[in-house]
Residue, then its C-alpha position, 0 to 999 in steps of 0.5 A: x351867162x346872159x348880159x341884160x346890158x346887152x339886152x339894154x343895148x339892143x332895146x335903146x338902139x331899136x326904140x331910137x330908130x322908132x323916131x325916125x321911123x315915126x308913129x300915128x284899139x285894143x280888142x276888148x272881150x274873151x280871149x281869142x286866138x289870133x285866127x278867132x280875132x281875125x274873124x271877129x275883126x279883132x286887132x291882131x292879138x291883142x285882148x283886153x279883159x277883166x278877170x271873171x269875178x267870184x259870186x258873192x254868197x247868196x248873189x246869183x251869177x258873176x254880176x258886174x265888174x269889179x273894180x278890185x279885179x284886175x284888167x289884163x291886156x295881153x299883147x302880139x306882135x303886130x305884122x300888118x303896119x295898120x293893126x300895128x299902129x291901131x294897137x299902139x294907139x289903143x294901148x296908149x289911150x288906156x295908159x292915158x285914160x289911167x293917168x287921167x283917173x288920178x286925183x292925187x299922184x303918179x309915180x312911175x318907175x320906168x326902163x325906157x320911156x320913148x312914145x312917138x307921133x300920136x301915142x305919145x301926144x296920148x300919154x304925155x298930153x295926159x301927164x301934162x295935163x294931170x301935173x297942171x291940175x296940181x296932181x304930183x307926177x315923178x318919174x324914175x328913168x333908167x339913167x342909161x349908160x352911152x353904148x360906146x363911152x359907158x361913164x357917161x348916162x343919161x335918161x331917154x324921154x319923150x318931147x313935150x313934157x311939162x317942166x312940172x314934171x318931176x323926173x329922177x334919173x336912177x343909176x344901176x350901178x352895172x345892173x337895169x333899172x328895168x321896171x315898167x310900172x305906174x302907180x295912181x294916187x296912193x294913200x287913197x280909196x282909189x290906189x291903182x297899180x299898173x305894171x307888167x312887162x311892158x315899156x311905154x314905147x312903140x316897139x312895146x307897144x306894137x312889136x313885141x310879146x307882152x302883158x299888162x296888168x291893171x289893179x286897184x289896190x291900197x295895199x298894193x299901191x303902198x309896196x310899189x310906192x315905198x319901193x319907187x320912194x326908194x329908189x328916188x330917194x337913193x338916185x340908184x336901185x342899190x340897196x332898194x326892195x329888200x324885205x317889201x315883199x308882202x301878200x295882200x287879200x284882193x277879192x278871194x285871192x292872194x297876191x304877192x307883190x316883190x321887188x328886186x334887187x332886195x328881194x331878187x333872191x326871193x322872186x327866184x325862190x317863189x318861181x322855183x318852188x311852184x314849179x316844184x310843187x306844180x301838180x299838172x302843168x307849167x307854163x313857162x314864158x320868158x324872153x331870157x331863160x337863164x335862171x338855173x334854180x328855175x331850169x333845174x326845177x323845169x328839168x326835175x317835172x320833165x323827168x317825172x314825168x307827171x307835170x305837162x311843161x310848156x313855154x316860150x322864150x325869145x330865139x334871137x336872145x337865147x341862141x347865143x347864150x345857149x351856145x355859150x353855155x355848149x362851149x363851156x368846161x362846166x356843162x351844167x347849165x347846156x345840159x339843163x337846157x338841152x333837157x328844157x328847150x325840146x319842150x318850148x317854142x322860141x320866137x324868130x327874129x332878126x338878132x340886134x338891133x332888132x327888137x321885135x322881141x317876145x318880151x314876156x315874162x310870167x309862169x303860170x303852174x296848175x291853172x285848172x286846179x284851185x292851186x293855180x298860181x300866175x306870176x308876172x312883172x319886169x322879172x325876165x326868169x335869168x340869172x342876172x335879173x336878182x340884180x337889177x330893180x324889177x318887181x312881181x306880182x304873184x296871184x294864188x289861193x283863190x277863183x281870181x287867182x285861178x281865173x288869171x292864172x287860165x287867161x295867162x295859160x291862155x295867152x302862153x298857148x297862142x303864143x306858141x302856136x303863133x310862132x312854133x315852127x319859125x312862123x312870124x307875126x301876122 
């Protein structure tokens, strides 16, 4: 079994040597491969877009964007220093560009918060001036255990931030308070959520594998907002989640919000069973894959041989779990995995304290048919993640959902062909 605590170990190690290491914009368009992106002088992988939106009865086309859509921002690791330091920059100034567009509050829920040189004079100047402009600002920080003496925690945060701030540091009680989500002015017409995968860090930023999705939903807003409520008033990701998970109608798609740990059993439930009821294919993109529901579900579609699976996970994280796993009396879990890993690709690194990690975590099942579902989050697909305070979002049942869920699949393809055969980041 995997130890997300060692996960945490080595992410803090690696974002704490980014100080040192010190810092100074996204593509914006169609998705294009890394080597399509290269000869339109895109920034390395990184594709920023909004969904197609479906036609309007009786209107001609797609027409223009529309707010209710989501953004999706799909980031790589960035080999060359330039491209690496141009995509940090530019994830930082659409993360401030969002803050700046509240009017009311900001709530955030956050596992590691440690921007450096320009990036964090971006998102930091960005919440000090929105708390100066009587905006209400509170952050939720992991309240991390010290590697070496466990008993004593603390929060890691960027310089410079305004006293004005509120920040709530969370326990996790053994566990991860591993969310990376914002929310912007609740209770209004403008309710905007960001979340996904990825921390607000340089590593995060410009070094690992992840995904970002940005939308503006009332409904949406009010689950995350209960949920970081939650666990602000509480101090600790105990007890917090349970029963939030809801669908909400956003355009013609479905999309269902969940958090753990009060609905991890849930979470784990929806991946499984999609897989399950997967008509064509499965892509499955985590850096952990420890989840042995979702591994036997995986295992079941290969035997039948009917459902194309695919996929990616982490190399570095993986290696010594698997091994474990080949040492074990109870062979189980070895055999699933040995039955699965043949059909994905792992990402290369260094092991800790690296962290150039494929940092991804969503699945994508039947993208080409009406059915196609995407999910995405904080939720690395492990056994351990039921446990910690992580949230999803889920889009199904509609031409959005299918339009996200093929940008995803997209995504998932240049991934493994970025890095199948131990091949780096360009």
């Amino acid at each position: 079994m995997e130890n997300d605590v060692t996960q945490a170990a080595a992410e803090k190690h690696h974002f704490v040597d980014d100080r040192a290491r010190g810092t100074d914009n996204l593509h914006s368009g169609d998705f294009l491969s890394g080597q399509q992106l290269a000869m339109a002088g895109g920034v390395g992988g990184a594709v920023h877009e909004r969904t197609a939106r479906a036609p309007r009865p009786g209107a001609p086309g797609t027409g223009g964007a529309d707010s209710s859509l989501p953004e999706l921002i799909f980031l790589k690791q960035q080999g060359d220093p330039t491209k690496r330091l141009d995509q940090i920059n530019g994830t930082a100034d659409k993360l401030a560009q969002t803050i700046m567009s509240a009017n009311k509050s900001i709530d955030v829920a956050m596992y590691h918060f440690t921007l450096t040189g320009d990036a964090e004079k971006k998102v930091v100047g960005a919440l000090n001036d929105r708390v100066n402009h009587g905006v209400a600002v509170h952050l939720d920080l992991f309240n991390e255990p010290n590697e070496k003496d466990p008993s004593q925690k603390a929060v890691t945060m960027p310089h410079g931030l305004d006293p004005k701030v509120g920040i709530t540091p969370i326990d996790g009680g053994g566990h991860l308070e591993h969310n990376k989500f914002m929310v912007i002015d609740n209770n209004t017409p403008n309710a905007t959520v960001w979340t996904g995968s990825t921390n607000w860090t340089d590593d995060a930023f410009g070094d690992q594998d992840n995904n970002i999705v940005i939308l503006k939903s009332p409904e949406l807003a009010a689950q995350y907002t209960e949920y970081h409520d939650q666990m602000e008033n509480a101090g600790k990701i105990a007890g917090t989640g349970k029963d939030l998970h809801k669908d909400v109608q956003v355009g013609d798609s479905t999309v269902t919000v969940a958090f753990a740990p009060g609905d991890g059993n849930f979470i784990e439930q929806e991946l499984a069973q999609h897989i399950q009821d997967a008509k064509a294919t499965v892509h499955i993109v985590s850096m952990d894959l420890t989840n042995k529901a979702v591994l036997t579900a995986l295992a079941a579609k290969i035997d039948g041989g009917t459902v194309k699976v695919d996929g990616m996970y982490d190399g570095a994280q993986m290696k010594p779990i698997a091994s474990k796993w080949a040492k074990s009396q109870d062979s189980t879990m070895s055999d699933l995995w040995t039955k699965v890993e043949p059909h994905l690709v792992a990402k290369t690194h260094a092991p800790f304290p690296n962290a150039m990690f494929m940092h991804d975590k969503f699945e994508v099942v039947d993208e080409n048919l009406p059915t196609a579902w995407v999910e995405t989050g904080s939720f690395n697909i492990s056994s351990n993640a039921k446990s910690n305070g992580e949230n999803t979002l889920a889009f199904g049942n509609g031409k959005m959902a299918q339009d996200v869920a093929q940008k995803y699949a997209a995504y998932a393809t240049d991934l493994e062909n970025t890095y199948r055969g131990g091949k780096k980041a360009n």
